[in-house]
C-alpha positions in Angstrom: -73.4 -0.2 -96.0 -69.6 -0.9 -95.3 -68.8 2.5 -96.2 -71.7 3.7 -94.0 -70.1 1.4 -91.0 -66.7 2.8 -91.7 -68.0 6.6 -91.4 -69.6 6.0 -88.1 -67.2 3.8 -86.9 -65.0 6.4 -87.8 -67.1 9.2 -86.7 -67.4 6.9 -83.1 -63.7 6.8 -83.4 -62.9 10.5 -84.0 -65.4 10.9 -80.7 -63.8 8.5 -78.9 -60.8 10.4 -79.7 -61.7 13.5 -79.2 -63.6 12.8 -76.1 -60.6 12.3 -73.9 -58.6 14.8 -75.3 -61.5 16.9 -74.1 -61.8 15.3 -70.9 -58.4 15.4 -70.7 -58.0 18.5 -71.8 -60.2 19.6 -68.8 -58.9 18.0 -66.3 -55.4 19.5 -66.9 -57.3 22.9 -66.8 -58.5 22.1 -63.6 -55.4 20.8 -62.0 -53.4 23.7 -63.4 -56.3 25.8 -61.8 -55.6 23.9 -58.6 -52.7 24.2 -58.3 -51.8 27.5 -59.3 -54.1 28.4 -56.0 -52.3 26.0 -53.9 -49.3 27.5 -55.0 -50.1 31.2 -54.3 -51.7 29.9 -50.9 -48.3 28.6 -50.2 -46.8 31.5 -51.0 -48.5 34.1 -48.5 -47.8 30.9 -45.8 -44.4 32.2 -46.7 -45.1 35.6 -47.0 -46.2 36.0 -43.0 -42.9 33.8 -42.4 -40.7 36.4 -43.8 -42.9 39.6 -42.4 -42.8 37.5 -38.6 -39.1 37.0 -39.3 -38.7 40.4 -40.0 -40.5 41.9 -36.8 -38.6 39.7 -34.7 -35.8 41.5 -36.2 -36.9 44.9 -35.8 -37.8 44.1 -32.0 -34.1 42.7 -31.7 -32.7 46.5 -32.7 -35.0 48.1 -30.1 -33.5 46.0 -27.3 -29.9 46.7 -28.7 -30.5 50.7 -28.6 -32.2 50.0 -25.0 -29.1 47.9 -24.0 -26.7 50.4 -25.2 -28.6 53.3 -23.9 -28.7 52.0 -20.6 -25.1 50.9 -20.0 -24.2 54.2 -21.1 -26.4 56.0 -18.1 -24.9 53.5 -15.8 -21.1 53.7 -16.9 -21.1 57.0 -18.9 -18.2 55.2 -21.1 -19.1 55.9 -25.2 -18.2 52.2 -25.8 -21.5 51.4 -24.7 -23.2 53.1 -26.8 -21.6 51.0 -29.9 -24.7 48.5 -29.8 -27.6 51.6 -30.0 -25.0 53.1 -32.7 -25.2 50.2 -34.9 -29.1 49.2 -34.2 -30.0 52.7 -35.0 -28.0 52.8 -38.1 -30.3 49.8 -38.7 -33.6 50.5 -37.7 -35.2 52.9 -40.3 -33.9 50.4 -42.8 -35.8 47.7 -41.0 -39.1 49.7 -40.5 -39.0 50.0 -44.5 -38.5 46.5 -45.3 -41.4 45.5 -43.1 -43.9 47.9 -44.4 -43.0 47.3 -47.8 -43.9 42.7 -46.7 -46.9 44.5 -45.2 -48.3 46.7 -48.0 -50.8 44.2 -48.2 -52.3 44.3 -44.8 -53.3 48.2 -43.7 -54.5 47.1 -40.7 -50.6 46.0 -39.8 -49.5 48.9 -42.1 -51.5 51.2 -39.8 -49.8 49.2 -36.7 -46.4 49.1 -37.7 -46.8 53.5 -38.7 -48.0 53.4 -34.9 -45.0 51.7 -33.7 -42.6 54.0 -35.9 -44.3 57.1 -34.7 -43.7 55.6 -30.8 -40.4 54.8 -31.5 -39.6 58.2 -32.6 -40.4 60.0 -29.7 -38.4 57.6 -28.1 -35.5 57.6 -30.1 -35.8 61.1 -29.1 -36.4 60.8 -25.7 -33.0 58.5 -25.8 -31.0 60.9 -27.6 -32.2 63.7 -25.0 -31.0 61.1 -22.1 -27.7 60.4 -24.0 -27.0 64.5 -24.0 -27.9 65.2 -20.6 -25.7 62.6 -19.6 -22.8 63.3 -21.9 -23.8 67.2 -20.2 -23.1 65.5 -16.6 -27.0 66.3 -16.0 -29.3 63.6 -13.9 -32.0 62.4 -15.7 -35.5 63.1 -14.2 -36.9 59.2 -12.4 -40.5 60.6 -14.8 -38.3 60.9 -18.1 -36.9 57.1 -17.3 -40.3 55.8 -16.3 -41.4 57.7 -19.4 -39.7 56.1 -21.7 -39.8 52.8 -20.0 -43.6 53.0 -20.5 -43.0 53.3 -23.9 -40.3 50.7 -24.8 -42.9 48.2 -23.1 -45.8 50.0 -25.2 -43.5 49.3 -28.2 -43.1 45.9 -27.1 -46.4 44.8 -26.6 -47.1 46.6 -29.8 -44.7 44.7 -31.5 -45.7 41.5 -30.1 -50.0 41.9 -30.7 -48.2 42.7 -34.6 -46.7 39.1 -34.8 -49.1 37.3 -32.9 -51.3 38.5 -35.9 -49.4 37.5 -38.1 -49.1 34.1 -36.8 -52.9 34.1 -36.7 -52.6 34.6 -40.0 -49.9 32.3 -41.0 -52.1 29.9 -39.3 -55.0 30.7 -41.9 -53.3 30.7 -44.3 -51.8 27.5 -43.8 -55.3 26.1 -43.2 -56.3 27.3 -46.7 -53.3 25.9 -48.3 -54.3 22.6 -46.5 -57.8 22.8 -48.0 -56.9 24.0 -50.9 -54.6 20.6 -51.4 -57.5 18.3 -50.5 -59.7 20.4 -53.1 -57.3 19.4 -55.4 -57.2 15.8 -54.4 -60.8 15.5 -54.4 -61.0 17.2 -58.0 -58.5 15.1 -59.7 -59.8 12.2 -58.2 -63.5 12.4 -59.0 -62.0 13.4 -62.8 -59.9 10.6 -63.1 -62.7 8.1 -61.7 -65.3 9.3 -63.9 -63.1 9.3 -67.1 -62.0 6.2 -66.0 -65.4 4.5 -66.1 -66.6 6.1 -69.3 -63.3 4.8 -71.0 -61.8 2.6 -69.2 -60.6 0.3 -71.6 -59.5 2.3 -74.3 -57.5 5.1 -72.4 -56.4 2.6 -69.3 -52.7 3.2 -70.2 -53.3 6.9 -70.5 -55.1 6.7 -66.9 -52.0 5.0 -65.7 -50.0 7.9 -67.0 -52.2 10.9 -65.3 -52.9 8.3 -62.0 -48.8 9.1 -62.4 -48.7 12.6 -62.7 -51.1 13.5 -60.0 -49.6 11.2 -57.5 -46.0 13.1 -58.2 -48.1 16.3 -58.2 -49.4 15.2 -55.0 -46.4 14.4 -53.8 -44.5 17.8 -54.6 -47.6 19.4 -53.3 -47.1 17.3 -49.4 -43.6 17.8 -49.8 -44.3 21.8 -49.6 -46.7 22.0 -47.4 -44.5 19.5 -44.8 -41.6 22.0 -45.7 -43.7 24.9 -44.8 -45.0 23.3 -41.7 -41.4 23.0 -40.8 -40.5 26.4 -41.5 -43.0 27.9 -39.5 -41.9 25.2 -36.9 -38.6 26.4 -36.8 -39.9 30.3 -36.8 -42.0 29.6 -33.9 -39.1 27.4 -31.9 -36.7 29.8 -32.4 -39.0 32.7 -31.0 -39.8 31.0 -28.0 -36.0 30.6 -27.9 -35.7 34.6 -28.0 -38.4 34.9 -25.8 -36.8 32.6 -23.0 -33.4 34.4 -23.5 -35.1 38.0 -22.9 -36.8 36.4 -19.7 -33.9 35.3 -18.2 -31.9 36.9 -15.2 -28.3 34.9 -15.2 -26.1 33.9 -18.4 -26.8 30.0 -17.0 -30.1 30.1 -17.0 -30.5 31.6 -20.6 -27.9 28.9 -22.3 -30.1 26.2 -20.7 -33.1 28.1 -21.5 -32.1 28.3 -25.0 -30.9 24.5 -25.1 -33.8 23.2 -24.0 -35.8 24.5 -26.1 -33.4 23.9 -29.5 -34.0 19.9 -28.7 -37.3 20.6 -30.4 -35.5 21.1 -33.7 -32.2 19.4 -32.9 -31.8 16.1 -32.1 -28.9 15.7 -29.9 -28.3 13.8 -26.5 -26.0 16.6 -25.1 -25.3 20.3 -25.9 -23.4 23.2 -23.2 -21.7 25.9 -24.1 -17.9 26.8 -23.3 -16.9 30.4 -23.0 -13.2 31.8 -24.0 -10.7 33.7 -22.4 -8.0 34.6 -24.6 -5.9 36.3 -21.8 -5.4 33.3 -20.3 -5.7 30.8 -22.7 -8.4 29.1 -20.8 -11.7 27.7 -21.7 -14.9 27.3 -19.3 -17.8 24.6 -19.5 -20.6 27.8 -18.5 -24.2 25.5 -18.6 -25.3 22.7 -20.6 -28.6 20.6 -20.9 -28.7 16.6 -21.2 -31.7 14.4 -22.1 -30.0 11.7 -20.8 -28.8 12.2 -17.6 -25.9 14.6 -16.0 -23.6 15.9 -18.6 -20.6 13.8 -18.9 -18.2 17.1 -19.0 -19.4 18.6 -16.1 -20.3 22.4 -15.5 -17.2 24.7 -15.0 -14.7 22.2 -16.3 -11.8 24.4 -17.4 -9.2 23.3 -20.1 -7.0 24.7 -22.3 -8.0 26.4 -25.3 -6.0 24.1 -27.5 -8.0 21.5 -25.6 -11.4 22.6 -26.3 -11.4 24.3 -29.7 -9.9 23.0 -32.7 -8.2 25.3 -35.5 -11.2 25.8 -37.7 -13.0 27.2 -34.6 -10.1 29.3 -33.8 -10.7 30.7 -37.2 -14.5 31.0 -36.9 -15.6 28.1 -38.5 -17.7 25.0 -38.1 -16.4 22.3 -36.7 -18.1 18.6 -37.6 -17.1 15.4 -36.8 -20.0 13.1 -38.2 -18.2 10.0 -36.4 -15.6 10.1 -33.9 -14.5 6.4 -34.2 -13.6 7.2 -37.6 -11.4 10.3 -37.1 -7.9 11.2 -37.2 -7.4 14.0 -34.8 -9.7 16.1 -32.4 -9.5 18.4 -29.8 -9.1 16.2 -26.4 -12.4 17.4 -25.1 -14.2 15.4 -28.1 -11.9 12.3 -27.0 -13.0 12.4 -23.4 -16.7 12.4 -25.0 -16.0 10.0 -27.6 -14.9 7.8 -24.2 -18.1 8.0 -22.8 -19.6 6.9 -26.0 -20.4 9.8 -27.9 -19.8 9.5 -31.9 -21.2 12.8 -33.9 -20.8 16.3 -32.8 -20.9 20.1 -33.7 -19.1 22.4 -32.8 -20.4 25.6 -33.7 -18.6 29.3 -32.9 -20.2 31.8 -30.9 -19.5 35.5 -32.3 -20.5 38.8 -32.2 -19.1 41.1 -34.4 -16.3 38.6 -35.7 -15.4 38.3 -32.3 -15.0 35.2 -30.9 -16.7 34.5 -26.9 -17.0 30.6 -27.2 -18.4 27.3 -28.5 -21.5 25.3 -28.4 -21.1 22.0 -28.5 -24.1 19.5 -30.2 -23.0 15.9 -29.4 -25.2 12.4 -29.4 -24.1 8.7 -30.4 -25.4 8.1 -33.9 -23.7 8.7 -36.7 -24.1 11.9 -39.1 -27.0 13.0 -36.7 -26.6 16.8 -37.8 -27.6 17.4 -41.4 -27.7 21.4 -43.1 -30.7 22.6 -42.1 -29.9 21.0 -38.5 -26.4 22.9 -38.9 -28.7 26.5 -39.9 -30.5 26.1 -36.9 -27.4 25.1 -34.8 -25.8 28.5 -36.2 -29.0 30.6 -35.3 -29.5 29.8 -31.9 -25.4 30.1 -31.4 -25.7 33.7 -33.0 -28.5 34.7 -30.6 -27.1 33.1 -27.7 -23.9 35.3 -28.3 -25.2 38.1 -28.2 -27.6 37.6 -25.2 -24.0 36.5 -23.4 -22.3 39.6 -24.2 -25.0 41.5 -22.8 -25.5 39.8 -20.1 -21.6 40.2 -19.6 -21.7 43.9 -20.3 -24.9 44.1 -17.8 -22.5 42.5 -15.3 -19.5 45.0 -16.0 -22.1 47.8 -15.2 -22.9 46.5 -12.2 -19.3 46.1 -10.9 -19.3 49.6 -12.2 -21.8 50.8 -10.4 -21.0 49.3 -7.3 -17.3 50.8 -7.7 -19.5 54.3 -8.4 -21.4 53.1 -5.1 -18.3 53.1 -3.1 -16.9 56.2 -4.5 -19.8 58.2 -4.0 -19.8 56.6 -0.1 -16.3 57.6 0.4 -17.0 61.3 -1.1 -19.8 61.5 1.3 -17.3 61.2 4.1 -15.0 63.5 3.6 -17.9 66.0 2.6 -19.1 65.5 6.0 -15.4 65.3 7.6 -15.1 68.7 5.7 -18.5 70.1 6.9 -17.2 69.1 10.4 -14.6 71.4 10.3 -16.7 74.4 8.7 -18.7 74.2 11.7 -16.3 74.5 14.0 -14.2 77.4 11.8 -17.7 78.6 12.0 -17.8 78.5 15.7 -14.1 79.8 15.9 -15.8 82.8 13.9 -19.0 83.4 15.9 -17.2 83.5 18.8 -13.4 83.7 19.1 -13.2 86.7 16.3 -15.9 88.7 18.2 -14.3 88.7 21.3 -11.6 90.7 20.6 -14.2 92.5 18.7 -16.5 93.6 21.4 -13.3 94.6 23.8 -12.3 96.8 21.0 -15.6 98.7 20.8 -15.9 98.4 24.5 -12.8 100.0 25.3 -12.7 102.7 22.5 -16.4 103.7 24.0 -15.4 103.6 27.4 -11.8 106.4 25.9 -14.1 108.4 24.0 -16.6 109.0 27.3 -14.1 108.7 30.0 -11.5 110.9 28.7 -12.7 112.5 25.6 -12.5 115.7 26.9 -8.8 115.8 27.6 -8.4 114.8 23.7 -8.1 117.0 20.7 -10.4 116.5 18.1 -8.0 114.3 16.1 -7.8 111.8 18.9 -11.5 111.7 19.0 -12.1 111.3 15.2 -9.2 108.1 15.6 -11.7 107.0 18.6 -15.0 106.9 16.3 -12.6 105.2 13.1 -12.2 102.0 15.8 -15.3 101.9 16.8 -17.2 102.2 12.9 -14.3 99.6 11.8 -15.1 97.3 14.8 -19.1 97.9 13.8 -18.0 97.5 10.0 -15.7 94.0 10.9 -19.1 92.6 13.4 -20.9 93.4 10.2 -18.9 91.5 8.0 -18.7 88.5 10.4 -22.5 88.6 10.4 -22.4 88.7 6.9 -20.1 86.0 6.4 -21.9 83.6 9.0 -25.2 83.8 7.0 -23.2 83.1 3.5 -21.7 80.0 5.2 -24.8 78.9 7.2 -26.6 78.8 3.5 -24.7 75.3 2.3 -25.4 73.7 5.5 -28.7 74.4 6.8 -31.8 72.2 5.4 -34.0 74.5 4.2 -37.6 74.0 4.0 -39.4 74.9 0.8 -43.5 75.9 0.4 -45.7 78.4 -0.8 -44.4 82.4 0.1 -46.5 85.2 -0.3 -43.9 87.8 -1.9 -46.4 90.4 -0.8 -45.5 89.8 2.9 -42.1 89.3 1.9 -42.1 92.5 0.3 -43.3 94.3 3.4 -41.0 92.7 5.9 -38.1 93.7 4.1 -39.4 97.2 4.0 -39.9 97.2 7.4 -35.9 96.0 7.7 -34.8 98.4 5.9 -37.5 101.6 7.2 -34.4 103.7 9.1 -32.6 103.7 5.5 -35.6 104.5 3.6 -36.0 107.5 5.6 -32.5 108.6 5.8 -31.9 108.6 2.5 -35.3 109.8 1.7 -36.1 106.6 -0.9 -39.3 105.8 -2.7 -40.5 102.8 -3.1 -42.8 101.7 -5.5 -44.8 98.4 -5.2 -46.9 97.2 -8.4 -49.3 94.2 -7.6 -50.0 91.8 -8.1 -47.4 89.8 -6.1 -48.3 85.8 -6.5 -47.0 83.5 -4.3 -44.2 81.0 -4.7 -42.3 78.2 -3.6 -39.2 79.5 -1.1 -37.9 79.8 2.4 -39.5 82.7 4.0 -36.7 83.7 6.3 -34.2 83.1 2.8 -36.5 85.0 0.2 -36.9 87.9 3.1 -32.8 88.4 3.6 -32.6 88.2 -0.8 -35.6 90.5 -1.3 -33.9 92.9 2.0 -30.6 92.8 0.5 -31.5 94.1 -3.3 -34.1 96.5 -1.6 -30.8 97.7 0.4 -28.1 97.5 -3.0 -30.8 99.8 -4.5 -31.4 102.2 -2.2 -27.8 102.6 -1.3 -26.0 102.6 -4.8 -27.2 105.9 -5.8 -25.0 109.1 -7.1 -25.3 111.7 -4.4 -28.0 114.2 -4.4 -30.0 112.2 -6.4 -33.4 110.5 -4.7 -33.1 106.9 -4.4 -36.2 105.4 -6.8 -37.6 101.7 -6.3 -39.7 99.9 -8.1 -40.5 96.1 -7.3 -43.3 94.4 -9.6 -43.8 90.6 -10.5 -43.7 89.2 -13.8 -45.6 85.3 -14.4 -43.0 83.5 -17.4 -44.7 79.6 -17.7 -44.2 78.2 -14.9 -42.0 80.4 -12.9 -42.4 83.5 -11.3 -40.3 86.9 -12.3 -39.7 89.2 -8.9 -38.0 92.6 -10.7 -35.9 95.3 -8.1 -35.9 98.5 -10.6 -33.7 101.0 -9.1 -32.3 104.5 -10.8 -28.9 103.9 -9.6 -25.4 104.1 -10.6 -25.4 100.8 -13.3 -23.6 98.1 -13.8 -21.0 97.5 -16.9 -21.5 94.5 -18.6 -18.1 93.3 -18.1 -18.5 93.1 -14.1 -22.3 91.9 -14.0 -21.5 88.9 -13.2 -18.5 89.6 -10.9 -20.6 91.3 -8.2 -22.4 88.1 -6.8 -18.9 86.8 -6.1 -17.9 86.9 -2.3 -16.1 90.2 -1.5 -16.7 91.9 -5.1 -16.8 95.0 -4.6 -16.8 98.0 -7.4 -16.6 101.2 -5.2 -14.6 101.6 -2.1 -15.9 101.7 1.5 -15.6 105.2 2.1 -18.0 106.1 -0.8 -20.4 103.1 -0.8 -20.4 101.4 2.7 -21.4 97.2 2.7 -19.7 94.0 3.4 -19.4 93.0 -0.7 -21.3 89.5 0.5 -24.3 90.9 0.4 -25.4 90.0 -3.6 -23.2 86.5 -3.1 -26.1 86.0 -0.4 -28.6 86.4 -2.8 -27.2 84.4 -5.8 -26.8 81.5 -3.0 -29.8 81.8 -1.3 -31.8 81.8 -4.3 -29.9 78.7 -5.5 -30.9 76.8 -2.6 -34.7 77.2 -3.3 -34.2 76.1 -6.4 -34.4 79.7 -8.5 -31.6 81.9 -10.5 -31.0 85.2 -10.3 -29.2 87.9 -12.4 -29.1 91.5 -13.5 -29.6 93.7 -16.9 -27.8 97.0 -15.6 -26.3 100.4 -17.7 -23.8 102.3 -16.6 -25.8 106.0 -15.4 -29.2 104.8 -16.1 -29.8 102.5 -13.7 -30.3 98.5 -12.8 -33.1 95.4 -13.1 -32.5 93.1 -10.3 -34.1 90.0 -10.7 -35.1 86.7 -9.0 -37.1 83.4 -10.3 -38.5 81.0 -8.3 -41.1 77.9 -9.5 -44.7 79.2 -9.2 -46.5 78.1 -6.0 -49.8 76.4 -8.1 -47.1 74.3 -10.6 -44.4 73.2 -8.3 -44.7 69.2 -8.2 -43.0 69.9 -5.0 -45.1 72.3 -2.5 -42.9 71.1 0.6 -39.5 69.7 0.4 -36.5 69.8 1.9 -33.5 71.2 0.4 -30.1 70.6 1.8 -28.1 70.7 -1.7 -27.9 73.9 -3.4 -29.2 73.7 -6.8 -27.3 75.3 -10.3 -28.5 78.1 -11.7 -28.3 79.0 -15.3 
């Protein structure tokens, strides 16, 4: 019987044993369980930290390359260009490293390729921009609002991407929340029940896992609160980019910025002093107080010996947990420490190892800033460096451009002073060179009919040379009037029939046509374009003329004039089977007075071509010539197609290059 006691007291034993090992045995599988979720749910809560951390960086590079792009149009100095340099060094590297955080999400994969893909074309765009202007060329007000419209695209892109990812920080914070009170509601109903089915015999072993889930619990708060504070500090400090983007004046942003740093810093007083190292002097720029007016108030200047301290010089953080207790300080901290301040940081402001300034943290307790405080301190000082130096450079480009302003003012005047005095050396032309002009030709007429018959032939032949060179010099007058009268007049531009142009020339030109016998061949179609009638009637007269009249003798002057569409512009040819053009002097021949044959074998004014080139570059068109010497020339004129010209009327009073 005792033996039979002992087995089942033994057996009850060896279950009492082995009961709580199992129990216990399964409630550390469960915890571990637990835990290992809350772990991994804590994780991702990081996770989105580092991918919002991330965008924030990526959408700090695209305002750099905007910045720099953007000073550079306005200054046209390369230093400018330094910042978009450096962030576009920087920005495939960034686009990687946030589609690698975001491998898991394709919907934000899909985003961020969407982004990429817009920030291509705009990279291009921007390098286009950067070579017309390095080319001296205007950019086009539809290329900037172009890629305006997608840097804001970009932006809003950019911002729907983080604000889903703090939706999703936000969820996933929640489920690590839940996931922590599922594990204090397991361990607690485990620990209960065991506790009740052996509560005697394992109470010291309840004490000992009542232990270890409290310190689990505890670690477990102690990362969640951590997390909550990181995310905290994420979100403060991208409202704090946000409020330095928004505003319009360097004061403005460093309050901006201040005010909203109290939310993780807890300091009575913070401004900002800004350096000049030419002078040795120091500014007070803006500050914020949540106690009242700042006690060093706003442009206070001082010495830079008097505001910074060595380590500051030398780009370095500069505590002072309690002033009382000090040795030596720069004597802006003593006139705060009179006014009862005990604890400040001073933190350096630098971009690219250059120093612009200080911020100064300052409040009356002691040791106030800790390390993380210090991080955050260094954060906000790095961002609001580099929103100061922009803002700085922005002003520099203004000055800039209002210097620009003034210089393009003053060349306007003495343009106009000099288009003053081309109208009146015009009007000296028009009418003091004729005069003499007409009396010439008058008189030699009035020789050769009063008393021609008591001269010899020679003396009439020397009559008929004054009067052709008086004709030829009215002639070249004319000629030069109309070149001149091309730069000043406005000229107004719409749709031209070239068909009636083509006719009215011919009917200009009929009395040389039939002297010299021409033919002229017109193949239609002739579509309409974009021009000065009066202008494209004088070009299209001119080369009708240069063709006829440039022909070896004996040989039938042949014409042909036909139109030819190329995209968006319209191709008028003047064929002729003249005498040709070398290559060396095709270009020569729309210069004023180029001539390549003398007067007595090929009569003209040698403006006549310089008319065209001129004309044509008025209406906004080029011209040129494909020409062999013996075989003939291709004339040729393009102007913008009447149905595609964004412009049907305008006025032109600036003559436009050709290429």
């Amino acid at each position: 019987m005792l033996q039979i006691t002992q087995v089942a007291f033994r057996r009850r034993l060896i279950s009492a044993i082995t009961l709580p090992i199992i129990l216990l045995l399964l409630l550390s599988g469960a915890s571990i369980w637990q835990i290992t979720r809350l772990l991994s749910a804590m994780q991702w809560v990081d996770h989105t930290d580092r991918v919002i951390a991330r965008a924030n960086h990526l959408q700090k590079l695209l305002l750099d390359i905007e910045t720099g792009v953007r000073g550079y149009q306005i200054a046209g100095t390369p230093e400018f260009l330094e910042p978009y340099q450096q962030a576009s060094s920087q920005i495939n590297t960034a686009f990687d490293q946030l589609g690698d955080l975001v491998t898991d999400n394709p919907g934000q994969g899909k985003r961020l390729t969407q982004i990429k893909s817009e920030q291509t074309v705009w990279k291009s765009s921007i390098t286009q921009a950067i070579a017309r202007k390095q080319r001296g060329e205007v950019e086009l007000v539809s290329e900037l609002k172009s890629r305006k419209q997608r840097m804001d695209a970009m932006r809003r892109q950019i911002a729907d991407f983080i604000a889903t990812e703090e939706q999703l920080r936000n969820q996933r914070a929640q489920t690590a929340q839940k996931t922590t009170e599922r594990v204090i509601f397991t361990s607690v109903s485990l620990s209960i029940g065991i506790g009740s089915f052996l509560s005697y015999f394992i109470r010291w072993q309840l004490a000992k896992v009542s232990q270890s889930y409290e310190k689990a619990l505890s670690t477990a708060q102690e990362q969640t609160e951590i997390a909550q504070r990181s995310a905290q500090r994420l979100v403060a400090l991208h409202d704090i980019d946000l409020a330095i983007l928004a505003a319009e004046s360097i004061e403005l942003l460093i309050r901006t910025a201040l005010t909203k740093m109290h939310q993780l810093v807890p300091y009575q007083q913070a401004f900002v002093a800004l350096f000049d190292f030419d002078t040795g002097v120091g500014r007070i720029i803006a500050g914020n107080s949540v106690t009242g007016e700042l006690q060093i108030p706003e442009g206070t200047q001082m010495s830079l010996t008097d505001f910074a301290a060595e380590q500051n010089l030398q780009q370095a953080i500069y505590y002072i947990e309690d002033l009382t207790t000090a040795n030596s300080y720069p004597l802006i901290l003593a006139q705060l420490r009179s006014e009862g301040i005990r604890c400040c940081l001073c933190i350096p402001m630098l971009v690219e190892e250059t120093l612009l300034g200080e911020l100064y943290l300052t409040t009356s307790e002691i040791a106030a800033f800790d390390t993380q405080t210090q991080d955050i301190a260094r954060e906000v000082s790095a961002q609001l460096a580099i929103a100061i130096q922009q803002s700085l450079l922005r002003e520099q480009l203004q000055r800039y451009a209002s210097e620009l302003e003034q210089r393009v003012s003053d060349r306007t005047a003495d343009l106009q002073a000099a288009n003053q005095e081309l109208k009146a050396f015009t009007y000296s032309i028009s009418h003091d060179l004729r005069a003499p002009l007409r009396t010439m030709q008058g008189f030699a007429q009035a020789l050769l009919e009063d008393y021609g018959n008591q001269l010899d032939s020679v003396g009439q032949e020397y009559i008929e040379y004054i009067t052709e060179g008086a004709v030829q010099m009215d002639t070249l007058i004319n000629d030069l009037l109309t070149y001149s009268r091309l730069s000043r007049v406005d000229i107004q531009l719409q749709p031209v029939d070239l068909t009636s142009v083509v006719e009215e020339a011919l009917k200009q030109i009929s009395s040389q046509i039939q002297e010299q016998q021409a033919k002229v061949t017109i193949i239609p179609p002739l579509p309409k374009v974009i021009a000065h009638r009066p202008t494209l009637t004088q070009v299209v007269t001119n080369l009708l003329s240069n063709a006829i009249k440039f022909v070896k003798p004996g040989i039938q002057p042949k014409v042909e004039v036909y139109a030819q569409e190329q995209q968006n512009w319209i191709h008028l040819w003047v064929i002729d089977n003249g005498i040709g053009i070398a290559p060396e002097h095709q270009e020569r021949i729309f210069n004023v007075f180029e001539r390549l044959h003398g007067v007595e074998t090929y009569p003209g004014t040698g403006i006549g071509l310089a008319i065209v080139r001129k004309s044509i570059e008025r209406m906004g068109g080029r011209t040129g010539v494909e020409s062999q010497l013996g075989i003939g020339s291709r004339f040729w004129i393009a102007l913008p197609k009447a149905t595609f010209h964004p412009y049907a009327t305008r006025n032109s009073s600036t003559p436009h290059s050709s290429n």
